[in-house]
KOLVO-635975 format. One record per residue (C-alpha): z, y, x; residue in three letters. Coordinates in Angstrom, 1 decimal. Example, Ala and Ser with C-alpha at 12.3 -4.5 7.8 and 13.67 -1.06 7.14 Angstrom:
2
<atom c3="7.8" c2="-4.5" c1="12.3" residuo="ALA"/>
<atom c3="7.1" c2="-1.1" c1="13.7" residuo="SER"/>
***
This chain:
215
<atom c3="13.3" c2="-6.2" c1="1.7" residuo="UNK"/>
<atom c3="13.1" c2="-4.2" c1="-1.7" residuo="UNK"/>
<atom c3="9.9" c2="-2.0" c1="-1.9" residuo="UNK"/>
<atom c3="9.1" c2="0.8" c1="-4.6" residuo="UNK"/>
<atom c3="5.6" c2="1.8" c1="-4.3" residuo="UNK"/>
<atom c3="4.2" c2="4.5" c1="-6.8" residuo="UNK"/>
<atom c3="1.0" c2="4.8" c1="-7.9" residuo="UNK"/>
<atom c3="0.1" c2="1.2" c1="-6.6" residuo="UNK"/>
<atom c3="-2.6" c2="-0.1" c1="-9.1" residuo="UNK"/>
<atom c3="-5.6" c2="1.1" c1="-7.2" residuo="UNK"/>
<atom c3="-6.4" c2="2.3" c1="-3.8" residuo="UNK"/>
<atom c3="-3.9" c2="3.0" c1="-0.9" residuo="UNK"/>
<atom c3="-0.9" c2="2.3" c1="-3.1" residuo="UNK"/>
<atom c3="-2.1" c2="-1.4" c1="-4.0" residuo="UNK"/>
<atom c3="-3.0" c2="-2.5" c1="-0.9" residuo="UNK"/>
<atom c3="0.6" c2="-1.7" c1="0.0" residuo="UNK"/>
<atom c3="1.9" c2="-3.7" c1="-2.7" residuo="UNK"/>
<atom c3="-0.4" c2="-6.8" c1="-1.9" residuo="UNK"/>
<atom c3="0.3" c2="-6.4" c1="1.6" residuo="UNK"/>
<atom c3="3.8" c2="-6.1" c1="1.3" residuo="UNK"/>
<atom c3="3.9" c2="-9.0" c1="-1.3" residuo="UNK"/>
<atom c3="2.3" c2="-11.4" c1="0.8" residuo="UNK"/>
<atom c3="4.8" c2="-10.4" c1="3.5" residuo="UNK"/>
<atom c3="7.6" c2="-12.0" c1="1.1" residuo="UNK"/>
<atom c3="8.8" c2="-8.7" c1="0.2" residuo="UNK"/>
<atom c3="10.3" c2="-7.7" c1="-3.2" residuo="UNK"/>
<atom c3="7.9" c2="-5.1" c1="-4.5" residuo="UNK"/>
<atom c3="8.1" c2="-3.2" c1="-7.1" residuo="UNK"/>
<atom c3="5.0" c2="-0.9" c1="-7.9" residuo="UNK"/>
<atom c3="4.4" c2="1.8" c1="-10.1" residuo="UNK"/>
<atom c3="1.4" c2="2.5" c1="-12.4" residuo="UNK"/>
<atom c3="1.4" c2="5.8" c1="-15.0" residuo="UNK"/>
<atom c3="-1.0" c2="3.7" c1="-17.6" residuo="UNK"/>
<atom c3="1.0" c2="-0.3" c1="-16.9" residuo="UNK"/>
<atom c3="-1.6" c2="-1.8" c1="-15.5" residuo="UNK"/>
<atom c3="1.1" c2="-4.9" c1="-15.5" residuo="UNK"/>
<atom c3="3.0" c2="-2.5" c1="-13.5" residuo="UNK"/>
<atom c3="6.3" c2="-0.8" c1="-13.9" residuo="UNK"/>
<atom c3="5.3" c2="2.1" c1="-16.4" residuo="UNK"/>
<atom c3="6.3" c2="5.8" c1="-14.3" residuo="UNK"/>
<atom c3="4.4" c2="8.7" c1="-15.7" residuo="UNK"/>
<atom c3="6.2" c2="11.4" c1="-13.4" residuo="UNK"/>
<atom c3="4.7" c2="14.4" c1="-15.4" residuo="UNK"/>
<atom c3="6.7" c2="13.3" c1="-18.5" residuo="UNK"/>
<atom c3="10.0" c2="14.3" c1="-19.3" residuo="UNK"/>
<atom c3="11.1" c2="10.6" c1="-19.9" residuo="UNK"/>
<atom c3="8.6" c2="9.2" c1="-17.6" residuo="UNK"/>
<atom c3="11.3" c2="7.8" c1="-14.9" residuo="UNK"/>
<atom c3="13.2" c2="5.6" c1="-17.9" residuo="UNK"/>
<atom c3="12.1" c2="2.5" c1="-16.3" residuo="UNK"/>
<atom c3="12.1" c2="3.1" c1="-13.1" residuo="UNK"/>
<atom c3="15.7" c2="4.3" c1="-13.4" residuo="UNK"/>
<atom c3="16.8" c2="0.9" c1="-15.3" residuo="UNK"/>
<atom c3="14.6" c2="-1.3" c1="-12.9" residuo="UNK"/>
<atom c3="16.6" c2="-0.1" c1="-9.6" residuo="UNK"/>
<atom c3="19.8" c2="0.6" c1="-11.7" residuo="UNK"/>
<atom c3="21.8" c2="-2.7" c1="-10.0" residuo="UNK"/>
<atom c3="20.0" c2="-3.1" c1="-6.9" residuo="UNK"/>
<atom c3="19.1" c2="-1.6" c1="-3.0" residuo="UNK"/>
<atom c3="15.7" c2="0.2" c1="-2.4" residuo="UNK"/>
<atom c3="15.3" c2="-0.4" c1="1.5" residuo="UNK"/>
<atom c3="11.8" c2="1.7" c1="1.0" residuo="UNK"/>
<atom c3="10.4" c2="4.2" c1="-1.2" residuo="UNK"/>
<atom c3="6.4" c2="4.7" c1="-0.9" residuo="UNK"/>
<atom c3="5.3" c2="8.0" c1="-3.0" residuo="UNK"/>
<atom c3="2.2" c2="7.2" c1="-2.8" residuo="UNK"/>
<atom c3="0.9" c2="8.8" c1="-6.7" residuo="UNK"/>
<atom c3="-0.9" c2="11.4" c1="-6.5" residuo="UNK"/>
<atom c3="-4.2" c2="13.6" c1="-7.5" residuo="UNK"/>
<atom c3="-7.1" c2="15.8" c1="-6.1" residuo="UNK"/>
<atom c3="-8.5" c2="17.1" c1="-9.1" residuo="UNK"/>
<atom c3="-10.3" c2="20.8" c1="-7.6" residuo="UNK"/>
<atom c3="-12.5" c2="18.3" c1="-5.6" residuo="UNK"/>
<atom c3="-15.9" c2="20.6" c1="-6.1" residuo="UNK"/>
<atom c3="-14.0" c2="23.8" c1="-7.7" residuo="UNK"/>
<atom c3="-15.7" c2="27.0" c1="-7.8" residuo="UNK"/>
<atom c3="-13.9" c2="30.1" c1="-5.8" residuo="UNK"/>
<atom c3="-15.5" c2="32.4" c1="-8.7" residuo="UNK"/>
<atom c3="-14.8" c2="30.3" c1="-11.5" residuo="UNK"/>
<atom c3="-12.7" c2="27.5" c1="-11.1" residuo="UNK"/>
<atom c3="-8.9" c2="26.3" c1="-10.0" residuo="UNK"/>
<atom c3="-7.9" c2="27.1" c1="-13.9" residuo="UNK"/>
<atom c3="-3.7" c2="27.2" c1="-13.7" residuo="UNK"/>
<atom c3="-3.6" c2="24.2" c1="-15.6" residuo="UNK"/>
<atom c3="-5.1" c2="22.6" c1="-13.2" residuo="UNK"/>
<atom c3="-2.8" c2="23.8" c1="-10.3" residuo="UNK"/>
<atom c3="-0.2" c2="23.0" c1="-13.0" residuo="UNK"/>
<atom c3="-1.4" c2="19.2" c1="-13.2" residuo="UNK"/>
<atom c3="-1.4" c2="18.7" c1="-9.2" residuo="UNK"/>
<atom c3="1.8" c2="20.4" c1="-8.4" residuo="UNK"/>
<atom c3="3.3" c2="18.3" c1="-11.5" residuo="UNK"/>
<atom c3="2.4" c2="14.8" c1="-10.1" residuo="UNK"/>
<atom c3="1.9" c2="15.3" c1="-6.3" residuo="UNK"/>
<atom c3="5.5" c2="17.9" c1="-5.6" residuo="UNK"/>
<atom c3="7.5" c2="17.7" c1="-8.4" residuo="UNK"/>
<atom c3="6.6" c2="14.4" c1="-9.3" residuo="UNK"/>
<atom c3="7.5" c2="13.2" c1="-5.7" residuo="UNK"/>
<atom c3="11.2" c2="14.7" c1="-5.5" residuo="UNK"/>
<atom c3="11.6" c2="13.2" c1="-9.0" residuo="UNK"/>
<atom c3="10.9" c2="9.9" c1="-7.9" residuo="UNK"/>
<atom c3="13.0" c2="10.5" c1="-5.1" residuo="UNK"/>
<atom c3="16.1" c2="11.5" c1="-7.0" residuo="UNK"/>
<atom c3="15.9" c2="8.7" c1="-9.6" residuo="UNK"/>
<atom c3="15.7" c2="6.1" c1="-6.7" residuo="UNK"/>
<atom c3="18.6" c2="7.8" c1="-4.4" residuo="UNK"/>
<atom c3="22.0" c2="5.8" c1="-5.2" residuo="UNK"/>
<atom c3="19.4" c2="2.7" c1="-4.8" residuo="UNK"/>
<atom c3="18.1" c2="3.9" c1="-1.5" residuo="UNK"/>
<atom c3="22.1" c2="4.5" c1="-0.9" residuo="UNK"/>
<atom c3="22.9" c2="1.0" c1="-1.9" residuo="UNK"/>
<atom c3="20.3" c2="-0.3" c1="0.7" residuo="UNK"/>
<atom c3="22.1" c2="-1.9" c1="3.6" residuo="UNK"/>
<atom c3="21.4" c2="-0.4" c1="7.4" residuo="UNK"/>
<atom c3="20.4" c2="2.5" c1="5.4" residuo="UNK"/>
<atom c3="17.0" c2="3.0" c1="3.5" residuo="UNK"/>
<atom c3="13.5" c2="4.8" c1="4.0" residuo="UNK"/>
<atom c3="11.6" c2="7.1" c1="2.2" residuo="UNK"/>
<atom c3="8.0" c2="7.3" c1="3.4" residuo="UNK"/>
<atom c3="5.5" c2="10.5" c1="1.2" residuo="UNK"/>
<atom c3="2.1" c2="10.1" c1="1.1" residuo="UNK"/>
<atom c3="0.9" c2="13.3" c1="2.8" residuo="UNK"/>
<atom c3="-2.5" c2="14.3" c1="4.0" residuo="UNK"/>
<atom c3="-3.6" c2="15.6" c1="6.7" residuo="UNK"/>
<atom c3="-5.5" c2="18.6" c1="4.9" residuo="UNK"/>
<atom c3="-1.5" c2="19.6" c1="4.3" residuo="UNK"/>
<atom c3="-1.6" c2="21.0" c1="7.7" residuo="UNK"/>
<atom c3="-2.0" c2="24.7" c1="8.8" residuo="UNK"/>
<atom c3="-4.7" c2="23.3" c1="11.7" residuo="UNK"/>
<atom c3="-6.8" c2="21.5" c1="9.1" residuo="UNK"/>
<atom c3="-7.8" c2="24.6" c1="7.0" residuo="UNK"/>
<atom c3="-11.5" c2="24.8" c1="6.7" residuo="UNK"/>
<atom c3="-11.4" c2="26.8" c1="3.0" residuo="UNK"/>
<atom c3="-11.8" c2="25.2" c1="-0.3" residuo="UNK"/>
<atom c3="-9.4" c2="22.5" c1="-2.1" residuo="UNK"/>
<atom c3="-6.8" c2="25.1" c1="-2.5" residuo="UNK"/>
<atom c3="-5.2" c2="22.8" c1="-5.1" residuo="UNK"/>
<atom c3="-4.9" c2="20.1" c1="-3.3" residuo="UNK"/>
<atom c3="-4.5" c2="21.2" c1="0.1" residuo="UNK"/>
<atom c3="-1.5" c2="23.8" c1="-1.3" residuo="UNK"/>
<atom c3="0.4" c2="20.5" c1="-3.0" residuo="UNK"/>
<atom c3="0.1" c2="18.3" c1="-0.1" residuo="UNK"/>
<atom c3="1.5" c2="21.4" c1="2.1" residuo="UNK"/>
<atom c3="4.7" c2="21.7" c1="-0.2" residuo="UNK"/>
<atom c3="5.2" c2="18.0" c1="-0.3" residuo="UNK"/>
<atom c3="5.0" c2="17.7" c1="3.5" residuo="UNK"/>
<atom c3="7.4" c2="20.6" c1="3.5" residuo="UNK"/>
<atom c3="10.0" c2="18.7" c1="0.7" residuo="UNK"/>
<atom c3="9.6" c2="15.8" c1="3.0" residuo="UNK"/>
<atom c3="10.1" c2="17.8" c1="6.1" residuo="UNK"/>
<atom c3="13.8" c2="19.6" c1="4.1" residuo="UNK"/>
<atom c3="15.0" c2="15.9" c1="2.2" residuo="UNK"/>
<atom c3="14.5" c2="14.2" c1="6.1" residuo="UNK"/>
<atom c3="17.7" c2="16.8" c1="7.0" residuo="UNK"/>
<atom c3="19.9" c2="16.7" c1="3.9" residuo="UNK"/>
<atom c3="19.7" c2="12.4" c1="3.8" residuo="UNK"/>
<atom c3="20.1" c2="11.9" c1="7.4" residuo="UNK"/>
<atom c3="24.1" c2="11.7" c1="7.2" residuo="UNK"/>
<atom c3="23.7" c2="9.2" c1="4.2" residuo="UNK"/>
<atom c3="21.6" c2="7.3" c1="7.0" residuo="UNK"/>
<atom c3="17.9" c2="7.6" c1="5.1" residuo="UNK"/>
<atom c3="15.3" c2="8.7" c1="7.1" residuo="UNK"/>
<atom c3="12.0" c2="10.5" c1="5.4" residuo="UNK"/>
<atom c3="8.7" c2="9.8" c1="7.0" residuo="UNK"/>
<atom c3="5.6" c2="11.9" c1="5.7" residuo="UNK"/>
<atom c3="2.4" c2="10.4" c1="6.7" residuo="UNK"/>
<atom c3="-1.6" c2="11.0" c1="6.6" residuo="UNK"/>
<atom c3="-3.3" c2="7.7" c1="5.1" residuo="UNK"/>
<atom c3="-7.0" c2="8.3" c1="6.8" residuo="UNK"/>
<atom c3="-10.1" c2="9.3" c1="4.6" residuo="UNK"/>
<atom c3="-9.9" c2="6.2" c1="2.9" residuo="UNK"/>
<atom c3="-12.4" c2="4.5" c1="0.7" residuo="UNK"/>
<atom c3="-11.0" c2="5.1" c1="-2.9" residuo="UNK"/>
<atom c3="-11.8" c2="6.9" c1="-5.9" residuo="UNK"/>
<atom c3="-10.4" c2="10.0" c1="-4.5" residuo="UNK"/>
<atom c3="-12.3" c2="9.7" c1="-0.8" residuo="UNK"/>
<atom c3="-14.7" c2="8.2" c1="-2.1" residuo="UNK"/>
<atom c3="-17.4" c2="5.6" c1="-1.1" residuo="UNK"/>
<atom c3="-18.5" c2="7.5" c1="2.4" residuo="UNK"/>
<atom c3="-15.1" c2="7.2" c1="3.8" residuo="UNK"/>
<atom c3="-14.4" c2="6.4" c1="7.4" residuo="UNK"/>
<atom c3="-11.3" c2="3.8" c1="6.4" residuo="UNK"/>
<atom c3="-10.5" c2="1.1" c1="4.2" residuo="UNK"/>
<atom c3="-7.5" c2="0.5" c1="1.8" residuo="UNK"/>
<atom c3="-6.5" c2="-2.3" c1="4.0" residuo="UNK"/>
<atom c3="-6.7" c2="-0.8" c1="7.1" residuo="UNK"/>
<atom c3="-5.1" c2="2.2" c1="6.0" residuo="UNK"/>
<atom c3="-1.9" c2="0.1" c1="4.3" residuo="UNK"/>
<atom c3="-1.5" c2="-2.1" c1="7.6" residuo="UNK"/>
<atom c3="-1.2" c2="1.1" c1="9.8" residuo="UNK"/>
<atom c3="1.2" c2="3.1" c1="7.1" residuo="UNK"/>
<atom c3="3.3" c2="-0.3" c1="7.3" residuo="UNK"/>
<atom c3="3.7" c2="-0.3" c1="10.7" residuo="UNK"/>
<atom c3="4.6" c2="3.4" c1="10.8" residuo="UNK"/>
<atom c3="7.2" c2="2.4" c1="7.7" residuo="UNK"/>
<atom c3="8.5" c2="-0.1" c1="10.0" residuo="UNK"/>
<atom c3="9.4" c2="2.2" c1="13.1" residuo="UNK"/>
<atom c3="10.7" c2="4.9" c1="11.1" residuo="UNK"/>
<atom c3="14.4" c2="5.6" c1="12.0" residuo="UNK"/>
<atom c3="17.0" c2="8.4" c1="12.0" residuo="UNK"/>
<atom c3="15.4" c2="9.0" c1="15.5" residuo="UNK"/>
<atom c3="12.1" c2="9.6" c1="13.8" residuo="UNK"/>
<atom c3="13.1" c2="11.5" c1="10.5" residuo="UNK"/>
<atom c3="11.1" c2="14.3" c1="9.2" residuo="UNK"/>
<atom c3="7.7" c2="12.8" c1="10.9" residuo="UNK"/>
<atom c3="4.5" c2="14.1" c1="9.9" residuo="UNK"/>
<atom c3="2.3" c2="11.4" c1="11.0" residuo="UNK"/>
<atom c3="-1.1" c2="9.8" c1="10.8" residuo="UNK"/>
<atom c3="-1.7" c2="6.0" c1="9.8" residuo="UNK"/>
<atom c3="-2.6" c2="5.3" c1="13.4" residuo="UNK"/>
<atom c3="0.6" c2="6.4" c1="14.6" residuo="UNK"/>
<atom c3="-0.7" c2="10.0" c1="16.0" residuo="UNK"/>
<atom c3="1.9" c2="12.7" c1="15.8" residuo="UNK"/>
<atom c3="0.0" c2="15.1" c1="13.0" residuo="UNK"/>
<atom c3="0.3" c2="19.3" c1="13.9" residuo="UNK"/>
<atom c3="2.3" c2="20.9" c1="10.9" residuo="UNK"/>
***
């Protein structure tokens, strides 16, 4: 199976890759600095270059957007959330998503018994999880989990279906060293909902342990 996993040199994202490696997969992961990885800054204008020419003549069978950022983590009501800040976000974790997306499409429609698209959601995306603060973050992850919830529709007669899933609070740089899960533990349960993900399920907004997340 052909994987494209962005954002996969550190957290979530690499314990995909590694995982899905040592499965015998083909993976192909994404990295905005190199890192050894395939170079994809998806805030810059020529940032999908190489990702474009790297799935040019072959099938994607799954597509992982998995980048993104939570930069308001601490922000101030009174004096904080500056707009480039909501610019940056929305820039890597919306747009940069549905760019990803598009560049990969005619691979994802060259994958045979049709592909997958899984987005890296959260569950602070959902109307239910709304205890105040995080506006940045918690307004991206809400219009990615709605992009996923709108490309699930428009792909399912090209026979690609478009998971959006909840990873845990995992122990990264962006949850942080308190966190209830670990990278690997979070990447084997996302794998598994990867794996079940059909036209039957498309549009999903699921958590890592297979729980059917509220919208």
């Amino acid at each position: 199976m052909r994987v494209v996993i962005t954002g996969a040199s550190r957290g979530v994202g690499r314990a995909l890759a590694e995982a899905y490696a040592a499965r015998g997969d083909d993976v192909t992961g994404t990295s905005r600095s190199g890192d050894g990885l395939l170079p994809l800054d998806v805030t810059a204008p020529d940032g999908f270059d190489a990702l474009e020419a790297a799935v040019s003549e072959t099938g994607v069978d799954l597509l992982v957007c998995n980048a993104g950022i939570y930069p308001d983590k601490g922000q101030s009501l009174e004096d904080g959330y500056p707009p480039e800040m909501w610019e940056e976000a929305f820039s890597v974790n919306v747009t940069g998503v549905f760019r990803t997306i598009r560049t990969t499409l005619p691979a994802l429609h060259r994958a045979e018994g049709g592909a997958r698209i899984a987005i890296i959601s959260s569950q602070m995306a959902s109307d239910t999880k709304a205890p105040g603060g995080s506006y940045i973050y918690r307004a991206s992850k809400a219009a990615v989990l709605n992009l996923g919830r709108n490309l699930a529709q428009d792909l399912k007669p090209a026979g690609i279906a478009v998971g959006i899933y909840h990873p845990g609070w995992v122990r990264t740089d962006m949850g942080g060293p308190s966190a209830a899960v670990s990278p690997e533990d979070s990447a084997a349960g996302l794998m598994a909902r990867f794996d079940a993900l059909s036209l039957d399920t498309t549009g999903c907004f699921e958590t890592f342990e297979g729980r059917p997340h509220p919208f």
